[in-house]
C-alpha positions in Angstrom: -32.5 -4.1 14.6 -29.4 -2.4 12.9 -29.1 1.2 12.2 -27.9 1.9 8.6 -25.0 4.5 8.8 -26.0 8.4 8.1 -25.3 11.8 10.1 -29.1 11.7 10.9 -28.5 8.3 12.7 -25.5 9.2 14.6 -27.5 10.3 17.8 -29.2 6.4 17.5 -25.7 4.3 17.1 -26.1 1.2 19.6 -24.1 1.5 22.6 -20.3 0.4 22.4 -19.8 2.0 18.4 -17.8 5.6 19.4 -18.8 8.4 17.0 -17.3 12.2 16.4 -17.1 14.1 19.3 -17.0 17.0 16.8 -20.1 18.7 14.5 -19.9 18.0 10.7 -20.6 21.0 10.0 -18.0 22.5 11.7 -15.3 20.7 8.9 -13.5 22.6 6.2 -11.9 21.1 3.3 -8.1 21.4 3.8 -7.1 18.2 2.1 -7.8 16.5 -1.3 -6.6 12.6 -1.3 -6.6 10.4 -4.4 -7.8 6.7 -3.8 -10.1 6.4 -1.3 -9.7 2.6 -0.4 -9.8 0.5 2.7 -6.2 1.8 3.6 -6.9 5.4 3.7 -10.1 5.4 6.0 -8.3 2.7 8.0 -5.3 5.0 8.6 -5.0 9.0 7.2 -9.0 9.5 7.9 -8.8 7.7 11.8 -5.6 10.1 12.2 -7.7 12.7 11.5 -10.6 11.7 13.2 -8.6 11.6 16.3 -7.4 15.0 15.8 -10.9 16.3 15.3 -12.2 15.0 18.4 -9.6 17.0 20.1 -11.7 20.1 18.9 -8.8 21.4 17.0 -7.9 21.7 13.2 -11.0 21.7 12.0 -10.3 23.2 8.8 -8.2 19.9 7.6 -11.1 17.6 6.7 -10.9 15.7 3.7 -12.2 15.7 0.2 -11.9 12.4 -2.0 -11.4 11.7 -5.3 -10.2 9.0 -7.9 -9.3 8.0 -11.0 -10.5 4.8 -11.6 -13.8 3.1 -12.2 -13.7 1.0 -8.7 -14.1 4.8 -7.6 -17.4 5.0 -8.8 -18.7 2.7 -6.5 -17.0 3.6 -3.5 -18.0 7.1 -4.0 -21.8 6.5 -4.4 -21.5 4.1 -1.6 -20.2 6.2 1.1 -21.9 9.4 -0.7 -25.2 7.6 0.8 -23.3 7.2 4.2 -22.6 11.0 4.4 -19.0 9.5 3.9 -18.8 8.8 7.1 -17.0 5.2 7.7 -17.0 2.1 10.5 -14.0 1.3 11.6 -13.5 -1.8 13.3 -10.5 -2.8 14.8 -9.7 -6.0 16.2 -7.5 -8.0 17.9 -7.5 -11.6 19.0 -8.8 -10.6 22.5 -11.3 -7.8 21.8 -12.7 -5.6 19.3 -13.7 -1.8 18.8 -15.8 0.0 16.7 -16.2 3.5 16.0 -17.7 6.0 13.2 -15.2 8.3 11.3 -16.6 11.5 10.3 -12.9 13.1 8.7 -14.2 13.2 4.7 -17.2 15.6 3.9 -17.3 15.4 0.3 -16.1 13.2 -2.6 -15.4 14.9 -5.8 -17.3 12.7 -9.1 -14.3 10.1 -10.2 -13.7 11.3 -14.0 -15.1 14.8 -13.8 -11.6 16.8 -14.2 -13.0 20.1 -14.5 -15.0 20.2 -10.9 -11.7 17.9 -9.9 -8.9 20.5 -11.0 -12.0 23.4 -9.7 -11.6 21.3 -6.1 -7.6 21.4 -6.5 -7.3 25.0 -7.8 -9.4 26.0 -4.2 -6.6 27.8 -2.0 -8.1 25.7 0.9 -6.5 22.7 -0.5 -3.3 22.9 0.8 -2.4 19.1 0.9 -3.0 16.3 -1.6 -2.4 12.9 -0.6 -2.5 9.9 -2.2 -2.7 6.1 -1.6 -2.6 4.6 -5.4 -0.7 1.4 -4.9 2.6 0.4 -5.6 1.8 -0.1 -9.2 0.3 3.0 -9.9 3.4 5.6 -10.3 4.2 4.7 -13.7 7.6 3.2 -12.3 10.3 0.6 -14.0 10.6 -2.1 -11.7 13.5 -2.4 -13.0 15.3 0.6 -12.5 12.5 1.9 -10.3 12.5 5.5 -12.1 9.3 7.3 -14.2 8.4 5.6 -17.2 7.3 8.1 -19.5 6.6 6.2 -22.2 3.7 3.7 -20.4 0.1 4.8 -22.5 -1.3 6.6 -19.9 1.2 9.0 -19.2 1.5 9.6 -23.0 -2.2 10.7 -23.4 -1.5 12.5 -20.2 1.2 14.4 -22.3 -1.0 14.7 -25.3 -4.3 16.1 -23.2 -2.8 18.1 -19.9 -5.7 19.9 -19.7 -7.9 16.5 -19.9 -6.0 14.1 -18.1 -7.2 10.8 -16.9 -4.5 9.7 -14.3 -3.8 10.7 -11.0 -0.4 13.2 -11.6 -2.0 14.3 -14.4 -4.5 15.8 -12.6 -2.1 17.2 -9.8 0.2 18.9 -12.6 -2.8 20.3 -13.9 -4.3 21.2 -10.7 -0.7 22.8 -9.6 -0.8 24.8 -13.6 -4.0 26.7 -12.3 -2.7 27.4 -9.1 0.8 29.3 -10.4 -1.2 30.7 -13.1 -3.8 32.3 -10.4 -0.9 33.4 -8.2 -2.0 30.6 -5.5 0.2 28.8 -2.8 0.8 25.7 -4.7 -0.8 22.8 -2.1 1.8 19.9 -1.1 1.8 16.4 -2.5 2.0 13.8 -0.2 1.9 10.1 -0.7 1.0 7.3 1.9 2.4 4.2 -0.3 4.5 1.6 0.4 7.3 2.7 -1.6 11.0 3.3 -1.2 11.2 7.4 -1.2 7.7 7.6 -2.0 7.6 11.4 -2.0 10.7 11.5 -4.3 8.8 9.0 -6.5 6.0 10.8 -6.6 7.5 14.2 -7.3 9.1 12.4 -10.1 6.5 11.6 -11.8 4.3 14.3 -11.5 7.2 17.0 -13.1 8.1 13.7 -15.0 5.3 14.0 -16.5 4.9 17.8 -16.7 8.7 17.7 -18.5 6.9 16.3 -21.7 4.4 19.1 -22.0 5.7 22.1 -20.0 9.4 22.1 -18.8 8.9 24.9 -17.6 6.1 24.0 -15.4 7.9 21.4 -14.8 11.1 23.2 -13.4 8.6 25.1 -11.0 7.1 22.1 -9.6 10.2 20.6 -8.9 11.5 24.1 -7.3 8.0 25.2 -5.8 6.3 22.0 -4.4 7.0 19.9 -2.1 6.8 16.4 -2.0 7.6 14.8 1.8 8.4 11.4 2.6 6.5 9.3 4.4 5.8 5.4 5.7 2.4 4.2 6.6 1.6 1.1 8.2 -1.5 -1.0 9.0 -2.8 -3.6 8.0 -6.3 -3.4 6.2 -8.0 -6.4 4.6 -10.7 -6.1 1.8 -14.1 -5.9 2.5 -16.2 -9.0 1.7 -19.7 -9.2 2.6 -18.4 -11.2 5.5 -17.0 -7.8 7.3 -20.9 -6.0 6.7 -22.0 -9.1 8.0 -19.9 -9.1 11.2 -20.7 -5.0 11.6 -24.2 -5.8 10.9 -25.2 -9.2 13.4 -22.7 -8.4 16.4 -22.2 -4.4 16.1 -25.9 -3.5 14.6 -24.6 -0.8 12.4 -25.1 -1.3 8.6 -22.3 0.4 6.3 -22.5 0.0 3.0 -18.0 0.0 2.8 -17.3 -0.8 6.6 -13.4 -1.4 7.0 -11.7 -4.1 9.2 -8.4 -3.4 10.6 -6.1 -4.5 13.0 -5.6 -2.0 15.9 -1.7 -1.4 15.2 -1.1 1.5 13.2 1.8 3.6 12.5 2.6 6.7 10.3 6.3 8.8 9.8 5.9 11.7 8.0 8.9 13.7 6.7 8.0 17.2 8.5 8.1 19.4 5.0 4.6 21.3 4.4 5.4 25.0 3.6 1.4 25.5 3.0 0.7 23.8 6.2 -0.6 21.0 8.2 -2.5 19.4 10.7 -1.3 19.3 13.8 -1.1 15.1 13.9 1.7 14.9 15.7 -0.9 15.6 19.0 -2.7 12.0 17.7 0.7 9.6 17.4 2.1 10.8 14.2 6.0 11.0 14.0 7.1 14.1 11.8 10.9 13.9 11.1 13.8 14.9 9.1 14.3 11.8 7.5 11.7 8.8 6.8 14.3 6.7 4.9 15.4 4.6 7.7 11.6 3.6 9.3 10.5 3.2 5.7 13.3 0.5 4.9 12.6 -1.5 7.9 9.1 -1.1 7.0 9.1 -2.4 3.6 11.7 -5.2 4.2 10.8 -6.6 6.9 6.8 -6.3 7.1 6.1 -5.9 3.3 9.0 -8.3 2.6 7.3 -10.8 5.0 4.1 -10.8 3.8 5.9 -11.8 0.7 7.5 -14.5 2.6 4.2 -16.0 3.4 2.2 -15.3 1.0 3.4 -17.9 -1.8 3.9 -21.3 0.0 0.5 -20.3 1.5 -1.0 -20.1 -1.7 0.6 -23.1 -2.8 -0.5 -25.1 0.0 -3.8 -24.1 -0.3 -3.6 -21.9 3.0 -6.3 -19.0 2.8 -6.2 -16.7 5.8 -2.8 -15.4 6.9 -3.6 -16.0 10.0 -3.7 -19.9 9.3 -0.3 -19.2 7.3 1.1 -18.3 10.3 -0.1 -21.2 12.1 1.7 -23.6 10.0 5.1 -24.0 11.9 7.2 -24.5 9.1 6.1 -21.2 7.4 6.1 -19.5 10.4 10.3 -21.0 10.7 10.8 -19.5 7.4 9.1 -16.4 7.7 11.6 -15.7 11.2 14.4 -17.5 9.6 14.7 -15.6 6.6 14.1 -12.4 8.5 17.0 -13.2 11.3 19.3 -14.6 8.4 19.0 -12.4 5.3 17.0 -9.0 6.2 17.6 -8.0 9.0 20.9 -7.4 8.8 21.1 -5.3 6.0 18.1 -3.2 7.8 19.5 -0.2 9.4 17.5 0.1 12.7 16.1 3.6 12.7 16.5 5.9 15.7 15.1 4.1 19.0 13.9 1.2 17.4 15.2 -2.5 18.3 14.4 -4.5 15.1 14.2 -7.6 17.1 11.0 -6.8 19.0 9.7 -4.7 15.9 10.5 -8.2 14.2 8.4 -10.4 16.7 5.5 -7.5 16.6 5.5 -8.0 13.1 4.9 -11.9 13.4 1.9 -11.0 15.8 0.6 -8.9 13.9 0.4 -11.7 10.8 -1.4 -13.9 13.4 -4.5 -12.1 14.2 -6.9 -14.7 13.8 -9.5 -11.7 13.9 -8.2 -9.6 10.8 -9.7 -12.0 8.3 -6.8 -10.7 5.9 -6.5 -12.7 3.1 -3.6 -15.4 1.5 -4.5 -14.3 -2.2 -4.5 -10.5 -1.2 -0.5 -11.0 -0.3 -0.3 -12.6 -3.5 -1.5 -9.8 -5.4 0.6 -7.9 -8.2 4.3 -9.7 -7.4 5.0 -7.6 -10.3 5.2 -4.3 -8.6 5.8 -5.8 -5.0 8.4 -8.3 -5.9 10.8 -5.3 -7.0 9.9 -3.0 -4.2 9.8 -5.5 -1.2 12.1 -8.6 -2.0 14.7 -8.1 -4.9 16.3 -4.6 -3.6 17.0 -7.0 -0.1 18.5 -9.5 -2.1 20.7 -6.8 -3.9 22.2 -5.3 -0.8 23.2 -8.9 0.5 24.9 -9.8 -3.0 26.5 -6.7 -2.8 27.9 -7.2 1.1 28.8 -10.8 -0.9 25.9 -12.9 1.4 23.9 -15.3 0.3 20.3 -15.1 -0.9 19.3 -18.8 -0.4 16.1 -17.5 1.1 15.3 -14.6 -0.6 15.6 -16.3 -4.1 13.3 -19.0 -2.4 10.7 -16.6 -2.2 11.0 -15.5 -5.8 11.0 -18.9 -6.7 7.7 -19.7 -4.8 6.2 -16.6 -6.6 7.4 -18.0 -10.1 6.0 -21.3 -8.7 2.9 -19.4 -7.7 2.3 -17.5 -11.2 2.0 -21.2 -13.2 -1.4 -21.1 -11.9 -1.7 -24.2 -9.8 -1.1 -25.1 -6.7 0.6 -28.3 -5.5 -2.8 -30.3 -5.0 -3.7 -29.2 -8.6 -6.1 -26.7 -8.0 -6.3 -23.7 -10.0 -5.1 -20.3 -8.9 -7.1 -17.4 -10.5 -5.1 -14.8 -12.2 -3.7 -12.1 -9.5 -1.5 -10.1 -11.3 -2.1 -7.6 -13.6 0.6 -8.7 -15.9 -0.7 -12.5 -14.9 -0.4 -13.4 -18.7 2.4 -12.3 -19.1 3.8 -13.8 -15.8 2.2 -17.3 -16.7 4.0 -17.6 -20.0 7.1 -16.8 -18.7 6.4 -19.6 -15.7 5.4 -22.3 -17.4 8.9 -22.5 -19.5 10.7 -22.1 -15.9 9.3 -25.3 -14.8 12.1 -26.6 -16.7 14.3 -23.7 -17.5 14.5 -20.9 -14.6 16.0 -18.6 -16.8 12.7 -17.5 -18.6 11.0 -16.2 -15.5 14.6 -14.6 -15.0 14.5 -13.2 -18.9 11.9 -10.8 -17.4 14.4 -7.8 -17.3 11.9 -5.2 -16.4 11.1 -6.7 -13.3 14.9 -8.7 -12.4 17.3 -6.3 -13.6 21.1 -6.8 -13.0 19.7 -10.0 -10.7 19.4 -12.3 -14.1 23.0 -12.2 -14.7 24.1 -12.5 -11.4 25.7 -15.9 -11.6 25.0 -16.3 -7.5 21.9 -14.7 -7.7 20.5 -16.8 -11.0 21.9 -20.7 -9.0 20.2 -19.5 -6.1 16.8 -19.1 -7.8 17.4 -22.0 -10.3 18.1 -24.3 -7.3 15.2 -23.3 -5.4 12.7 -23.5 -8.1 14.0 -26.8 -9.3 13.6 -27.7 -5.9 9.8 -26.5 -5.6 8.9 -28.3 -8.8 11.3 -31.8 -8.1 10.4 -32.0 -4.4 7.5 -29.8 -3.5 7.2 -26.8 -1.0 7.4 -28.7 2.2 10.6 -30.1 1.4 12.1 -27.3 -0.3 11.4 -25.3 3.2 13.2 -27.9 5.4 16.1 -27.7 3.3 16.3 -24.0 3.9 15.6 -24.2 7.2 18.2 -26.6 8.0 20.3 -25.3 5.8 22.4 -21.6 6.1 22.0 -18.3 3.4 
C-alpha cells in the first residue's frame, strides 16, 4: 500500500525514498520564486534541499508564487502535499527517489496584494524566476523588451495591480525603496542568452513607462545576476504518478521525473545575500556568458536538432530519436560541423566530451522526455537556440547547410502533418500564425522567411535565404530521410 505524500507521513516513507534530514519547522522564507514548474523543484528546490540537509542556511527556504492560471493547480496540489515534492531521478541503470522539503509556502496565484505583502517582507532577499523563454516580453527579433506587447501595457496602466510577473517585482521593489528596505535581488534560472540582463530589462523596461524614476533606481539599486541552469525535466503525465506510485509506493499528487545530471552557474552578484550553494555543486563566477553559450547552443540547440525530423517521423520519446542512427548522425554532425566551432569553450571545459555527455544525456531511455515537448514554442526557441548560431557562422562567412535544415524541418513541422499524414496538434503559441505562414512555403520558402519578428536580418541574407529554400524544397520534394543523407554526406 502507497503512502500519499504529507509532513505527517514522512516518518512512514517506504524504505529506499530519502527524505529531509532537516525539521520543517526549522525553515525561514529567504526566497520568493515565480513559476513553480517541473524545472524548478527538479533543480533550484534539490539545490536547496541539499544545502538544508547540511544543517546550514536554514533561513533560505522558499516561497512560490505565479502568474498564471496553470498556477492554480499546482499550488493547491502541492499545498495538500505540504509542498513537499518527489523527486526521481533516473538513469538507464538505476533510479533514486527522494522527498524535497525546500518550499514551505505558496503565495495564492493572482492575489497581488498578499503577493507584493510576501515581496515587501525584508526576509525576501532573493526572487528567482523560471517563466520560459517566451515569457520576458522579448522581440525575437532583436531580442530586446517589447513594451508595447498587451500585457506589459496594462502593466503600465495598473502598476499597482499588475498581472505579470515584472510587474509584480517593480511593484514589489516600489514598496521596498518607499519603506527604506534593502531591495531583494532578481535572479532568473531560464534558458536565455544574458538572462539576468534580460530580465533586468524588462522589469525597469517596464517601470520606464510609469516611473522613470523608479526605473533609474532599479537599474542602479538591484541586481540582476547571470546565470545557466541545466537539467533536463520532462512533464508529468499520469504515467510518472503511476511509476512513483506501483514501484516507489509513494503517491504525489505533482511528482517530478528527472535525469540525474544537473548543473547550475550562477554569476556571484547578491549584495542582499545568499545561500551558501556553492557547498552543494553550484558554480558562482564572474562571468556566466561563456557556460551559458555552450549551454544553449549545443544542448538547447540540439534538442532543436532532434526534435523536428522526430516529429516528422512520427518518433515520440527522445530517447527513441536518439536511437534512429541517421538522426543521431545529424544531431553529432551538425554539432562537430556548424556549432561547435563558433562555441567558445568556457574555462576547463572540453566541448568534445561535454558534446558526447550531451548525446547521453538525450538517450536515457528512463527520462520518458517527450518528442512534442522539444517541439514546443519554435517561436521563442528557434531565435534563442538556432538562428543566433547560424548568425555567427554567416558572419565568420561559413555555411549554415545544417542549421537552415533545422529551420526548415521546423517550417516543415509547423504545416501540421507529418510525412505519413498524420496530424500534428498545434504546439506553438503563435501555431496559427506559424501554419499560415507554412503552408505558402511548401511552395514558396520565402513566407515562412517574411516572418521578420522571428528571422531578422537572416531573410535577406542571400546565403542564408538558398540555404533554407534548398532544404525545405528538399523536405517537401524528397522527404526527411533523404534530405538528412544529403547533409550528412554532404559538407556546411
Amino acid at each position: 500500500m502507497s503512502v500519499k505524500l504529507s509532513l505527517s507521513a514522512l516518518a512512514n516513507l517506504p524504505s529506499g525514498v530519502d527524505k529531509p534530514k532537516y525539521a520543517r519547522s526549522d525553515l525561514t522564507p529567504g526566497i520568493l520564486h515565480i513559476g513553480v514548474g517541473n524545472f524548478h523543484r527538479a533543480h533550484q528546490a534539490v539545490y536547496l534541499d541539499d544545502l538544508f540537509n547540511l544543517g546550514v542556511d536554514h533561513d533560505w527556504a522558499l516561497v512560490g508564487a505565479g502568474v498564471r492560471e496553470a498556477d492554480v493547480d499546482m499550488r493547491a496540489k502541492l499545498e495538500a502535499q505540504d509542498y513537499l515534492t518527489t523527486v526521481v531521478e533516473q538513469e538507464a541503470a538505476v533510479s533514486a527517489v527522494r522527498v524535497t522539503g525546500a518550499m514551505v509556502d505558496f503565495v495564492e496565484p493572482f492575489d497581488v496584494e498578499a503577493t507584493l505583502a510576501k515581496l515587501a517582507q525584508p526576509e525576501i532577499r532573493i526572487v528567482s524566476l523560471t517563466v520560459t523563454e517566451g515569457g520576458y516580453y522579448i522581440s525575437p527579433a532583436t531580442q530586446r523588451f517589447d513594451p508595447t506587447h498587451p500585457d506589459i501595457v496594462y502593466d503600465a496602466a495598473h502598476p499597482d495591480q499588475p498581472k505579470s510577473a515584472f510587474g509584480l517585482i517593480a511593484a514589489g521593489l516600489k514598496r521596498r525603496r518607499a519603506a527604506g528596505i534593502t531591495p531583494f535581488t532578481v535572479m532568473s534560472c531560464d534558458n536565455i542568452p544574458g538572462n539576468g540582463h534580460v530580465c533586468e530589462n524588462a522589469v525597469a523596461g517596464l517601470a520606464e513607462l510609469y516611473d522613470a524614476e523608479l526605473a533609474a533606481w532599479i537599474r542602479s539599486s538591484v541586481a540582476f545576476p547571470n546565470s545557466m541552469v541545466d537539467r533536463i525535466t520532462p512533464a508529468t503525465t499520469d504515467r510518472e504518478r503511476k511509476i512513483l506510485n506501483d514501484e516507489y509506493g509513494v503517491e504525489d499528487n505533482w511528482p517530478v521525473f528527472c535525469e540525474a545530471f544537473r548543473q547550475w552557474v550562477v554569476e556571484d552578484k547578491f549584495p542582499a545575500g545568499r545561500p551558501a550553494l556553492e557547498k552543494v555543486g553550484v558554480t558562482f563566477t564572474s562571468d556566466v556568458a561563456p557556460y551559458e553559450l555552450m549551454k544553449i547552443r549545443i544542448l538547447n540547440g540540439g534538442h532543436a536538432a532532434i526534435a523536428y525530423p522526430a516529429g516528422l517521423l512520427d518518433i515520440h520519446f527522445v530517447h527513441e530519436g536518439m536511437q534512429d542512427q541517421q538522426i543521431a548522425a545529424f544531431l553529432e554532425t551538425l554539432e562537430k560541423r556548424e556549432i561547435m566551432p563558433v562555441v567558445p569553450p568556457p574555462p576547463q571545459v572540453e566541448l568534445e566530451a561535454y558534446r558526447k555527455k550531451v548525446a547521453e544525456r538525450f538517450a536515457n531511455p528512463k527520462i520518458g522526455d517527450t518528442i512534442s515537448r522539444l517541439c514546443l514554442d519554435g517561436s521563442n526557441r528557434q531565435p534563442k537556440f538556432i538562428l543566433p548560431t547560424a548568425r555567427d557562422r554567416l558572419k565568420a562567412g561559413a555555411g549554415v547547410k545544417g542549421l537552415a535544415l533545422v529551420s526548415a524541418m521546423w517550417c516543415r513541422y509547423c504545416y501540421g502533418e507529418s510525412e505519413s499524414g498524420k496530424l500534428i496538434p498545434p504546439n506553438d503559441p503563435s501555431w496559427d500564425r506559424l501554419q499560415a505562414a507554412a503552408r505558402p512555403a511548401r511552395t514558396d520558402p520565402k513566407a515562412w522567411l517574411a516572418m521578420g519578428d522571428i528571422f531578422g536580418d537572416l531573410a535577406t541574407n542571400p546565403t542564408y535565404e538558398q540555404a533554407f529554400s534548398s532544404a525545405l524544397a528538399s523536405l517537401w520534394s524528397k522527404g526527411v530521410r533523404a534530405t538528412l543523407a544529403e547533409y550528412l554526406e554532404g559538407g556546411a
